[in-house]
C-alpha positions as CSV (number, residue, x, y, z in Angstrom):
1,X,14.6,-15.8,62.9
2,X,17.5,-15.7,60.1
3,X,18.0,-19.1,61.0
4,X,14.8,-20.7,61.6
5,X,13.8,-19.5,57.7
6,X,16.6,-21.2,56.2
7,X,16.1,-24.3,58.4
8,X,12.3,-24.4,57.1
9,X,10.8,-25.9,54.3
10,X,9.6,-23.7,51.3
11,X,5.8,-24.8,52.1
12,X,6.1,-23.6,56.2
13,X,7.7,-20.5,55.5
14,X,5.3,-19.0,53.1
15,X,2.9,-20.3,56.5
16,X,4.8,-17.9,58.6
17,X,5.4,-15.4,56.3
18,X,1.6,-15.2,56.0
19,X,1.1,-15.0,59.6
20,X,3.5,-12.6,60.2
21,X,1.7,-10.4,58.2
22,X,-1.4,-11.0,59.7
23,X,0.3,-10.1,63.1
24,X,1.3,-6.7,61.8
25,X,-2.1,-5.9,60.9
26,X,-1.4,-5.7,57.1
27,X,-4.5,-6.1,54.2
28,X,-5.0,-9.0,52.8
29,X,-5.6,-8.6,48.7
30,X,-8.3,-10.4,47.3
31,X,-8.4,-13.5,46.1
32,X,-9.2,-12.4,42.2
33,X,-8.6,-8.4,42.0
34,X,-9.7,-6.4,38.5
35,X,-8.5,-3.7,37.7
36,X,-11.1,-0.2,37.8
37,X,-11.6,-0.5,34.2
38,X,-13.2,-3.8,34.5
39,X,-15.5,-3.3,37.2
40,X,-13.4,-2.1,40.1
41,X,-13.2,-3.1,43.8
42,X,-16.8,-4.5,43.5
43,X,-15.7,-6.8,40.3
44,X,-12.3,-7.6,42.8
45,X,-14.8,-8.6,45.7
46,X,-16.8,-11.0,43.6
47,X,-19.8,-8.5,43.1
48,X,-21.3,-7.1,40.0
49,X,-19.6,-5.3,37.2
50,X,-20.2,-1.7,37.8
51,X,-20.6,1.5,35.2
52,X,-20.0,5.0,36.2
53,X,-23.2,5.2,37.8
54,X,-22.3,2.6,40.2
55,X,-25.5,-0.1,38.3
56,X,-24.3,-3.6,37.4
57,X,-23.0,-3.6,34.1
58,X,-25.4,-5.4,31.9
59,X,-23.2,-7.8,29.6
60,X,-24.1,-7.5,25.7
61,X,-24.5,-11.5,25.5
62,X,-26.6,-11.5,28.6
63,X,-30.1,-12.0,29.1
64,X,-32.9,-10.8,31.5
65,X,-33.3,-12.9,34.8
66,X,-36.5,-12.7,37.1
67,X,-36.6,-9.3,38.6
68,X,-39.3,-9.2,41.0
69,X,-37.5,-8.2,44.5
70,X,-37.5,-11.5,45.9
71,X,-37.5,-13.6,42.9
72,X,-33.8,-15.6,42.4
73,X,-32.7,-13.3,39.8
74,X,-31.6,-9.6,40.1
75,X,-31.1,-8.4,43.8
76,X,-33.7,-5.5,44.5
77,X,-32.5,-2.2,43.4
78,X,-29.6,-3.5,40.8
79,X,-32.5,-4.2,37.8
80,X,-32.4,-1.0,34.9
81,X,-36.7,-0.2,34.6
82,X,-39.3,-2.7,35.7
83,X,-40.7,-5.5,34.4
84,X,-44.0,-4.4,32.9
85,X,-42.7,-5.1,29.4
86,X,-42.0,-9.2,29.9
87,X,-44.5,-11.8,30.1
88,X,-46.1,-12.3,33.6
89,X,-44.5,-9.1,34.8
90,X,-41.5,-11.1,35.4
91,X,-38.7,-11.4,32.4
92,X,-38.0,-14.7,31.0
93,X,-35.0,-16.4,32.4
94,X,-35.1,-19.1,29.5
95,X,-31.2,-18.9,28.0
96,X,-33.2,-18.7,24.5
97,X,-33.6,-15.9,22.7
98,X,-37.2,-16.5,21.3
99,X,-38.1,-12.7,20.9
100,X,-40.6,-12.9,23.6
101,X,-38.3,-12.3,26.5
102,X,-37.3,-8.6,27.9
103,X,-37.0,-5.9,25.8
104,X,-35.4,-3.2,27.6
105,X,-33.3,-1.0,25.4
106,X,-30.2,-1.8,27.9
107,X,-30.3,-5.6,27.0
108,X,-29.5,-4.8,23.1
109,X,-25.5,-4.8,22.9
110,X,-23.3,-3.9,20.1
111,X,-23.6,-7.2,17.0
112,X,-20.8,-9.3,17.3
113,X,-19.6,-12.8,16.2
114,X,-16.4,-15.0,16.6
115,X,-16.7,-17.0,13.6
116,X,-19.1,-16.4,10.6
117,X,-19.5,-18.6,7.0
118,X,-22.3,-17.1,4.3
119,X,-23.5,-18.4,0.9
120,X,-22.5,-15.9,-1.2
121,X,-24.6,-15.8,-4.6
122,X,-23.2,-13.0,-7.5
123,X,-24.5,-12.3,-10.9
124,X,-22.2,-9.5,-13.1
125,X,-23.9,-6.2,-13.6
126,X,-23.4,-4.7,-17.0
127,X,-20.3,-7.4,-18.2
128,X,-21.7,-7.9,-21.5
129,X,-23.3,-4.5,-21.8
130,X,-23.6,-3.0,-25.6
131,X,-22.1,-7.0,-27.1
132,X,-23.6,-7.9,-30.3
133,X,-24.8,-11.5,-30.6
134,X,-21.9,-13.6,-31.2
135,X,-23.3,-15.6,-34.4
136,X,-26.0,-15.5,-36.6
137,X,-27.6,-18.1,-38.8
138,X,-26.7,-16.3,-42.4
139,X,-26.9,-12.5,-43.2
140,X,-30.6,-11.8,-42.0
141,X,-31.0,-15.1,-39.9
142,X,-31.8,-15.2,-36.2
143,X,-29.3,-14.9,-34.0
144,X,-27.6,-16.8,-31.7
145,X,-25.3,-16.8,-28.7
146,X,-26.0,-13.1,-26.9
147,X,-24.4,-13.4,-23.5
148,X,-25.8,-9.8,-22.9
149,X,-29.4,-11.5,-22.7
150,X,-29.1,-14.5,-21.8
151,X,-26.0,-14.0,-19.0
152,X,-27.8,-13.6,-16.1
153,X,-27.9,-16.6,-13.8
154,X,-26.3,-16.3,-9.7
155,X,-23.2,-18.4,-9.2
156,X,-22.5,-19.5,-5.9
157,X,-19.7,-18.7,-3.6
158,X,-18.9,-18.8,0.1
159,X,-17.5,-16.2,2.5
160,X,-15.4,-16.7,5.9
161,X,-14.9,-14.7,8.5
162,X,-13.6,-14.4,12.1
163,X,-12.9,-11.8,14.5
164,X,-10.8,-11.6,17.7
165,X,-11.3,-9.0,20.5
166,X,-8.4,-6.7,21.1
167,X,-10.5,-5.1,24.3
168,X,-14.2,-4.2,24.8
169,X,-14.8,-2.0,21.8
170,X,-12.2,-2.7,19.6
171,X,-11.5,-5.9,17.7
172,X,-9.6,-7.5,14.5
173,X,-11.2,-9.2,11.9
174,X,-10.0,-11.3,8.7
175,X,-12.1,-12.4,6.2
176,X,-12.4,-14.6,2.6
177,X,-14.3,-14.7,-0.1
178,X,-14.4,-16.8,-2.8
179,X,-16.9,-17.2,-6.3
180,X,-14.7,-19.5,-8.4
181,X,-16.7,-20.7,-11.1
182,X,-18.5,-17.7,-12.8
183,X,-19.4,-18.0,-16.8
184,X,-21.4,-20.0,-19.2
185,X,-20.9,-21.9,-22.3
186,X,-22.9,-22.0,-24.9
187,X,-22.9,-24.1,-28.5
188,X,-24.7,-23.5,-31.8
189,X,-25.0,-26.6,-34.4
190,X,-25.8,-25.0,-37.4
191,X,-28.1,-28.5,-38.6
192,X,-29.8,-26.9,-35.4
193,X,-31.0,-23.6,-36.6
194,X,-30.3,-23.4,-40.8
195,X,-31.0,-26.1,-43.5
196,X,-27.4,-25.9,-44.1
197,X,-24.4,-28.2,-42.6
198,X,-22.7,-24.6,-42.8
199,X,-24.7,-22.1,-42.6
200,X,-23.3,-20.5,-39.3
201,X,-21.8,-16.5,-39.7
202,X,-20.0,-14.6,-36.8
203,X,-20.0,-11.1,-35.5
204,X,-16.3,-10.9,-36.8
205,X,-17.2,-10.4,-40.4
206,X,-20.4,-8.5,-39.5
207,X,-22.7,-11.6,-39.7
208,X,-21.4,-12.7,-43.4
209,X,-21.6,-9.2,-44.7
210,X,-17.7,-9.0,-44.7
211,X,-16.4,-12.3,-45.0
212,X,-12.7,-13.4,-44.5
213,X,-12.4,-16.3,-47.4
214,X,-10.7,-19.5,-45.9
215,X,-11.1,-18.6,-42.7
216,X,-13.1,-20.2,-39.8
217,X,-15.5,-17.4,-39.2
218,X,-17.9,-18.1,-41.4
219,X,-19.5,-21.3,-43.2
220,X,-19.6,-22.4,-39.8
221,X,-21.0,-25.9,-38.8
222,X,-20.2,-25.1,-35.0
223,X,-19.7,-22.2,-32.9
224,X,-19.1,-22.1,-29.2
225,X,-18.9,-19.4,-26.6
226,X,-16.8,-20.1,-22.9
227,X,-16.7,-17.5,-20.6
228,X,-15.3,-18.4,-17.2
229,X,-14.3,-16.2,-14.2
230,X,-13.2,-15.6,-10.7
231,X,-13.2,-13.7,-8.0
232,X,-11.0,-14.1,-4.4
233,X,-10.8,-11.4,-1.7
234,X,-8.8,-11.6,1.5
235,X,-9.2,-8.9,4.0
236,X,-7.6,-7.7,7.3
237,X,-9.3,-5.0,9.2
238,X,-9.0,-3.4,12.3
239,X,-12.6,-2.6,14.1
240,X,-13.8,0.2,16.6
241,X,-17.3,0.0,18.2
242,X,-19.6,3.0,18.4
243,X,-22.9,3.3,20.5
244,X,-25.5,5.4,19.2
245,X,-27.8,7.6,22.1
246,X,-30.3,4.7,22.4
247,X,-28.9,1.5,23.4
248,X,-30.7,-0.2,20.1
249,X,-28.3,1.4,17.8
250,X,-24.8,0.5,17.5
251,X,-22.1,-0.2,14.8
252,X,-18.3,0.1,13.9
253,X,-15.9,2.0,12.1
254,X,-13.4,-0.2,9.7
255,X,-9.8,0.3,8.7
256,X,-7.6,-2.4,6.7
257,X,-6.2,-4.0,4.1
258,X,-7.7,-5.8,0.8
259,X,-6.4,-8.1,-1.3
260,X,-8.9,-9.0,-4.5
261,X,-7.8,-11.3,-7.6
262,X,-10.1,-11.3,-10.5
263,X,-9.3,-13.7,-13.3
264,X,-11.5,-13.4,-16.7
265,X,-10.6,-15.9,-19.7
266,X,-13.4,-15.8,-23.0
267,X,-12.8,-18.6,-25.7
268,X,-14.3,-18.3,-29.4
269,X,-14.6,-22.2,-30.9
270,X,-15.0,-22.2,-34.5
271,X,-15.4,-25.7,-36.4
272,X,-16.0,-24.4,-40.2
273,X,-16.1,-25.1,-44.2
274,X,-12.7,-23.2,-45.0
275,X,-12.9,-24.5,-49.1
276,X,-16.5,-24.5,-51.0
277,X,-19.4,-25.8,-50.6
278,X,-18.6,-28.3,-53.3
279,X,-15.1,-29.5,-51.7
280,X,-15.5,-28.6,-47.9
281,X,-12.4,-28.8,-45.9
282,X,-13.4,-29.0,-42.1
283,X,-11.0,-26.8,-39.6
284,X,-10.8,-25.6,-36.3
285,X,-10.1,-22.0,-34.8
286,X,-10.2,-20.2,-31.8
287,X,-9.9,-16.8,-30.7
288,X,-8.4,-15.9,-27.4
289,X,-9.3,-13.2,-24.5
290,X,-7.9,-13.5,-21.0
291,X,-6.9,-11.0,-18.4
292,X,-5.7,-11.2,-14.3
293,X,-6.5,-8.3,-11.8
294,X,-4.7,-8.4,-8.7
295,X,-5.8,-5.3,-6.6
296,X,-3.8,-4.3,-2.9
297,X,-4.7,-1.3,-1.0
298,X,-6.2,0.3,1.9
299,X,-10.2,0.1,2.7
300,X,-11.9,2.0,5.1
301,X,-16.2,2.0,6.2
302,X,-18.6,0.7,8.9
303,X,-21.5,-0.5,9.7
304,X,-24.4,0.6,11.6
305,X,-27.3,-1.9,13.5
306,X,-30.4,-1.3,15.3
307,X,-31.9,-4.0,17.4
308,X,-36.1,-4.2,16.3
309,X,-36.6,-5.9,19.3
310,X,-34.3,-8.5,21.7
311,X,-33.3,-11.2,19.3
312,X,-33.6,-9.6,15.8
313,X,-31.0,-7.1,14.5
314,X,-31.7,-4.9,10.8
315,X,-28.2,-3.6,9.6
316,X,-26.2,-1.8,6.9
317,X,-22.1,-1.9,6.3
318,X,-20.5,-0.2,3.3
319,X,-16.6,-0.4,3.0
320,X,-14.3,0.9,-0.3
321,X,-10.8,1.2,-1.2
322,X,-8.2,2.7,-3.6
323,X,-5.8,-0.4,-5.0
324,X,-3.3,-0.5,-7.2
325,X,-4.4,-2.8,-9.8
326,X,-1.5,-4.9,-11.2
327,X,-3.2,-6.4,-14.3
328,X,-2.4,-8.5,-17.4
329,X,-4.1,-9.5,-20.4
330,X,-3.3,-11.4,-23.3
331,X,-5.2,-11.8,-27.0
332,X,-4.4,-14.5,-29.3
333,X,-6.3,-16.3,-32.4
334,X,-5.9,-19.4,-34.5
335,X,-7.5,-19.2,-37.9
336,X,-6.6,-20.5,-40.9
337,X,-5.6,-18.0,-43.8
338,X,-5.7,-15.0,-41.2
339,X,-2.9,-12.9,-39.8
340,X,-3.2,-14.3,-36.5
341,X,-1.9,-11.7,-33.9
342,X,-1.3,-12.8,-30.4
343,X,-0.9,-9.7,-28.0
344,X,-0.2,-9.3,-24.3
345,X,0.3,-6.2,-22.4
346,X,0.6,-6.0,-18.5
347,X,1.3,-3.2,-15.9
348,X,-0.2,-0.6,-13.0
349,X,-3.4,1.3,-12.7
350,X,-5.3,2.9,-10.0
351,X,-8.6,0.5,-9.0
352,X,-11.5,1.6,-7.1
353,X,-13.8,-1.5,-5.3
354,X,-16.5,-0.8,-2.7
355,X,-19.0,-3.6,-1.2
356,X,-22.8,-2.5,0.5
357,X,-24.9,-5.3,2.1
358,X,-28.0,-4.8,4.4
359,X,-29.0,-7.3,6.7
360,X,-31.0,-9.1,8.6
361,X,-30.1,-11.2,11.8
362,X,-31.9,-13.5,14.0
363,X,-30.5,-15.0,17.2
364,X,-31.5,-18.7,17.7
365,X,-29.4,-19.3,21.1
366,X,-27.2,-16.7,22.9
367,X,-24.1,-17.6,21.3
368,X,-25.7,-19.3,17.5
């Protein structure tokens, strides 16, 4: 035999090797084996996935077939409950999930995506809390510019996020966020509001009450307000899925990293009489705020889900952090006869950020 195995080709002696084997009797493996933990000897002989109780293991992207015992869906005896709850005591086997299909409590699997993009829409709470109005039109004139009323509005941003599957109830997920045009701008003409070319005052000399002579902050024939921010987050978490009693409820518990970069920069434009109102001399000034958060740390949270019925999903997820905040910020001005003073100061802090959302999700198809 020594000989007739080196004399045959590779194809003919994996032949006899086979039959060889065959001759002694020995077991042939199976074509596709699993291993126990995914559905055992029944999953390796091309049956159902089985649980612990030895039922096929309903799937959490699967959907009811016909279950009446000879219909062409489940075999007899391998359906969880009966069909009284679906339409024509039979479930639907349409692949849509129109909420009219079965709704037993097995059928509602933990909420999960592969790749998810939101509209993300944020308004700052409290920024301009306790700000006076930024300029007035003279001493006991209206007033003008109050970003504390009048900053209000949603700016749009957009979110990212996309998860990959370590095993069946754990997962990794990254996400982004990005809002990168938050602010206003606002302008006063003071031929606008006053009989006066310069009748403009600012909340830097108390509305006119203190005025700094020859400087740009008051006699003021324009004054404009910029306020522009941003605001980027990158995380990386690491995911573990939970099931509650009931089927219906399900969720995760969240560990991971969080990046977050918040940018601020505010701009005072002054255009003013600095000589008298007989010989006006026209200047420019500006006064300068700016400051850059960059936050790093660890998060932690979850979320929790509860299907209303098969197809539509109400949850909650909270998540927050302790970051080191590495921060800088910078003052400056440019007025004319004033001690101008430009400042900057940078350094560490400890930062605390946390995030809530509740929410509300329908499935169109199985996988959208």
């Amino acid at each position: 035999m020594k000989s007739l195995f080196k004399s045959l080709p590779p194809a003919a002696m994996a032949a006899a090797i086979l039959m060889a084997a065959a001759s002694q009797g020995w077991a042939q493996a199976p074509g596709m084996p699993a291993s126990p933990l995914a559905g055992g000897m029944a999953a390796a002989q091309g049956q159902s996935y089985m649980d612990a109780s030895g039922n096929p293991i309903i799937m959490p992207a699967s959907y009811c077939q016909n279950c009446s015992p000879n219909g062409g869906g489940c075999p007899d005896g391998q359906c969880y409950g009966d069909c009284n709850g679906c339409m024509d005591g039979a479930c639907s086997s349409t692949p849509w999930a129109d909420f009219g299909g079965c709704s037993y409590p097995d059928q509602s699997g933990p909420h999960y995506f592969d790749i998810a993009v939101m509209s993300v829409f944020l308004t700052p709470d409290r920024l301009f809390r306790d700000v006076q109005p930024f300029v007035s039109a003279g001493i006991t004139g209206n007033r003008f510019i109050d970003p504390a009323k009048d900053f209000n509005d949603y700016e749009a941003g957009w979110s990212i996020a996309g998860r990959y599957d370590l095993g069946p109830l754990s997962l990794i997920e990254a996400t982004y966020m990005g809002i990168m045009d938050i602010g206003f701008n606002e302008t006063v003409n003071s031929t606008d509001v006053t009989n006066s070319p310069f009748g403009l005052d600012s909340v830097f000399t108390q509305y006119g009450l203190h005025p700094i002579p020859g400087s740009e902050l008051d006699q003021g024939s324009q004054y404009t307000l910029d306020y522009n921010s941003t605001l980027q987050s990158a995380e990386l978490s690491y995911r573990r899925y939970w099931l509650g009693y009931n089927p219906r409820i399900s969720g995760t518990l969240l560990a991971g990293f969080r990046y977050i970069q918040l940018t601020e920069d505010l701009n005072f434009d002054a255009t003013a009489n600095i000589g008298t109102a007989i010989s006006p001399i026209i200047s420019t000034g500006n006064i300068l705020w700016a400051a850059t958060n960059d936050l790093a740390g660890a998060q932690f949270g979850g979320d929790v889900w509860i299907t209303l019925r098969q197809g539509l999903r109400f949850g909650a997820e909270g998540k927050a952090g302790i970051y080191n905040n590495r921060f800088f910020y910078k003052h400056s001005t440019s007025l004319s006869n004033f001690s101008n003073v430009d400042f900057a100061s940078d350094g560490n802090q400890v930062a605390f950020a946390g995030q809530s959302s509740i929410d509300l999700v329908a499935d169109i198809l199985p996988s959208f």
